[in-house]
N, C-alpha and C positions, 0 to 999 in steps of 0.2 A: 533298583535304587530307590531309599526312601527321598521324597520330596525335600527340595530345596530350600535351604533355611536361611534369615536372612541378620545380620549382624551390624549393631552400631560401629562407627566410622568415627576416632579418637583423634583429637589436634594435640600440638604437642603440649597442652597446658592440662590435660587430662578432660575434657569436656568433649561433649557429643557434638560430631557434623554431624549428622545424616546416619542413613543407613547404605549396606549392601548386601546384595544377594552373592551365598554362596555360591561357589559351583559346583556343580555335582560330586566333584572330587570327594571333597569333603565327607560326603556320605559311603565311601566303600569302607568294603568288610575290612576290619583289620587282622592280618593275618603275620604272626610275630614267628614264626617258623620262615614262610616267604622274604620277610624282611631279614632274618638272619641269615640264612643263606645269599642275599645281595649285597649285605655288608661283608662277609667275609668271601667274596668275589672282588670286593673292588681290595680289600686290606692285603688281598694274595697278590697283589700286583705291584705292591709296594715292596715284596720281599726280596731282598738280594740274593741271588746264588751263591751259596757256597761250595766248595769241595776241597776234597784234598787230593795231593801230587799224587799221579796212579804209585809211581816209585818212589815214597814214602815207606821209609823201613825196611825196605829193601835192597839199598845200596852198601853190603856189608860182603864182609869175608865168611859169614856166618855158612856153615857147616856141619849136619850131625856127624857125630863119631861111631855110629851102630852100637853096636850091640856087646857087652864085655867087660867094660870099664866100673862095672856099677855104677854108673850117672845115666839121668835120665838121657831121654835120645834125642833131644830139643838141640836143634841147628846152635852151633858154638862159636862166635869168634876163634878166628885162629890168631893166635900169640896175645890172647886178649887175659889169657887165665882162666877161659872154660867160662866166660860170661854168655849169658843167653842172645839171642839175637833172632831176626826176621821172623820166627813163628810167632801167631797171634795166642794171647792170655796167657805170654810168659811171661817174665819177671824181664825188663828191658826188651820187649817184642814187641811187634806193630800193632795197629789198630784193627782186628776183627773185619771190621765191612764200616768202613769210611764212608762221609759222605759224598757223593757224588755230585759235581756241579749241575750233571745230566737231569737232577731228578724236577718230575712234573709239580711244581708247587702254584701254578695258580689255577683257581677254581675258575669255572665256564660255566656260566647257567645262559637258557636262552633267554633272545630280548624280550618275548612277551613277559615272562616272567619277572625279569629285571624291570620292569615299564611297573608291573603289574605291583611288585615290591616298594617305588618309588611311590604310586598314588596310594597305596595304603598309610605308608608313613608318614605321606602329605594328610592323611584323613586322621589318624592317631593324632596330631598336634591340634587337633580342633575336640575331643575327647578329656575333659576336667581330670575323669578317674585316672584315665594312660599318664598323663602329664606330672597328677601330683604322686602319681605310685614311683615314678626314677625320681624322686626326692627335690622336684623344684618347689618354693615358698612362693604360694602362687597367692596367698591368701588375698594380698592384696591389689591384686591384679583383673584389670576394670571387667574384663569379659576374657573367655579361651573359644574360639580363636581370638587372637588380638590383632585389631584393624587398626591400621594406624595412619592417618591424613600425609602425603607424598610428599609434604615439607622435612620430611626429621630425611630425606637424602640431601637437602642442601646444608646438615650443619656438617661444619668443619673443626670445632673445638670441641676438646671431651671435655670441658664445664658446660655445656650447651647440650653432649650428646644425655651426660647423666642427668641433667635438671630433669629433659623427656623421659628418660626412663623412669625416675621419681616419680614423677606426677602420672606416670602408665599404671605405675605400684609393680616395677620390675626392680627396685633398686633390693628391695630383702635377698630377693635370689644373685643378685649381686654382692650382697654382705657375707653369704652363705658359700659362695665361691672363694671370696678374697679369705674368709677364715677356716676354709677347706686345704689351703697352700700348706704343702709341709715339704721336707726334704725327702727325697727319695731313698732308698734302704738299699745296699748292694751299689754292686759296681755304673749301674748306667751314672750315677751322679759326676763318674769321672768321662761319661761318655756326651755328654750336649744335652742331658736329660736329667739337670739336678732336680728340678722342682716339679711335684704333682700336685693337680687339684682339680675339682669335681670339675661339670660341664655347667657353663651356662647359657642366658638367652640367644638365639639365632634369631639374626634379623633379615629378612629377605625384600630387597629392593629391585628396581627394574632396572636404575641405573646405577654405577657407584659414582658419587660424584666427589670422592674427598671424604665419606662416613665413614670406609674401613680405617681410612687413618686416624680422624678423629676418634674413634673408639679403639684404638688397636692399645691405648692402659688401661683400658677398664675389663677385668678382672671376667676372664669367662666369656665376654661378649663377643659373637662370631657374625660376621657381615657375607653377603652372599648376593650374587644376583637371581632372578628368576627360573633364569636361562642355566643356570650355572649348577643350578642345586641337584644334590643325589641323597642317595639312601640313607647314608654313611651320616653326614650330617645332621637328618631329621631323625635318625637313631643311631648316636653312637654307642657304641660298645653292642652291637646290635638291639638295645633296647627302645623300643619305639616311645614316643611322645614326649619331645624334644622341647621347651617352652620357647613357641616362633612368638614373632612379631611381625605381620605382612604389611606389606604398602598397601592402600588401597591400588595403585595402580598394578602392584604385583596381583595380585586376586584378580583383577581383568586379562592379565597377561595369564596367568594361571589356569584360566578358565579358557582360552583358546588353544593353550599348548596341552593339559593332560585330560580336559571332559571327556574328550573323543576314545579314550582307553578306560572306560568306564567297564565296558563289558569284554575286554580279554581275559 
C-alpha cells in the first residue's frame, strides 16, 4: 500500500477546517473487473423468477393423422379444421424450451472478493481521472475525495441541503442530472419506470438524521450511511468512481470498518 494521504476538511460554507488523514482504503488498486462482477452479484438478487406452466400448450385434443393425407404430420386439433396444435415452431404450437422458474439466476462470488470489490470502489471515489471519466462535472468541486464537516447530517431542508452543495461546487453535477431527465422509450414507462437520468453525487454519513429526506428532490443526490454502503452504489452500472461526499466522521468510521481488508 502507497502511504497515507491526508485531506482538507469543508464546512458547509465551502471553507477549510482542518485537515485529515486518509485511511489506507483509499490507496488500494483499482480493479473494474472485480468491482463488476460484485455489482452484478448484488443486481442478480433483485431478479424475480419467472416461468412458465409446465402444461402450457399442451392441454389440447391435438393429434397427428400419419402418414397419407398429403398434410404435414404436425399433431391436429380434432374437429378444429386440421389447425396445428402442441408441437413446438408450428404455426399455433407451443413454446420450444420455456423458461423455467427453476433456473439458477443469481451470481455467488466469495466474501473476500466481495470485501475486496467494495474497498476498491471506496479507493476509485478518491481517483479525479475514475470520477471525471463516468461523466461527473467535477470542475468545480473543492478537492476528490471530498471531506465534508459532520454538520451537513443535521440539515433537514433541501434549500439548506443544496445551498452546501453549492458552495462544495457539487451543484453543476446537480444541473447535469436535472437536465439529463427524459422519458423512457418502450413499455417500462407504463410499468413504474417512466423517467431516466444520469447518476449523481453519493453522500455517505455515519448517521441519517433527517438528510435523506431533506435531499430526497434534489435531482440525482443519493444519501447513505457508513455502515450501509456497498458496491453497487460507489459503482453503478458497474462503473467505478461515483462522485462521494464523506463525513468526516464517516472517514473515521471508514478507517476502522474496511483498513483491516487492505491486504485480501
Amino acid at each position: 500500500m502507497a502511504k497515507q494521504k491526508t485531506a482538507e476538511i469543508y464546512d458547509l460554507q465551502g471553507k477549510s477546517s482542518g485537515k485529515i488523514t486518509l485511511p489506507s482504503v483509499f490507496s488500494a488498486p483499482l480493479r473494474p473487473d472485480v468491482i463488476k462482477r460484485a455489482v452484478l452479484a448484488i443486481q442478480s438478487n433483485r431478479i424475480q423468477p419467472q416461468g412458465r406452466d409446465p402444461m402450457a400448450g399442451k392441454r389440447t385434443t391435438a393429434e397427428s393423422r400419419g402418414t397419407g393425407f398429403a398434410i404435414s404430420r404436425v399433431p391436429r386439433i380434432k374437429g378444429g379444421g386440421g389447425r396445428a396444435a402442441f408441437a413446438p415452431s408450428t404455426v399455433g404450437g407451443r413454446q420450444p424450451h420455456p423458461p423455467r422458474a427453476e433456473k439458477k439466476i443469481v451470481k455467488h462470488i466469495p466474501k473476500k472478493e466481495a470485501h475486496f470489490a467494495l474497498i476498491s470502489a471506496i479507493a476509485a471515489t478518491a481517483q479525479k481521472e475514475t470520477v471525471a471519466s463516468r461523466g461527473h462535472a467535477i470542475e468545480n468541486v473543492l478537492q476528490i475525495p471530498m471531506i465534508v464537516d459532520d454538520a451537513i447530517e443535521g440539515l433537514t431542508r433541501a434549500k439548506e441541503v443544496e445551498e452546501a452543495l453549492t458552495n462544495l461546487g457539487v451543484l453543476p453535477d446537480i444541473c447535469r442530472v436535472r437536465d439529463s431527465r427524459k422519458i423512457r422509450a418502450g413499455k417500462g414507462k407504463r410499468r413504474g419506470r417512466k423517467m431516466k437520468q444520469a447518476v449523481g453525487p453519493l453522500i455517505v454519513v455515519v448517521e441519517n438524521k433527517g438528510l435523506s429526506n431533506a435531499a430526497s428532490n434534489i435531482p440525482g443526490v443519493e444519501i447513505t450511511t457508513v455502515n450501509n454502503l456497498n458496491t453497487e452504489m460507489l459503482a453503478p452500472g458497474t462503473h467505478p468512481g461515483r462522485l462521494t461526499l464523506w463525513t468526516n466522521g464517516a472517514i473515521e468510521r471508514l478507517d476502522k470498518l474496511y483498513s483491516e481488508g487492505e491486504n485480501v
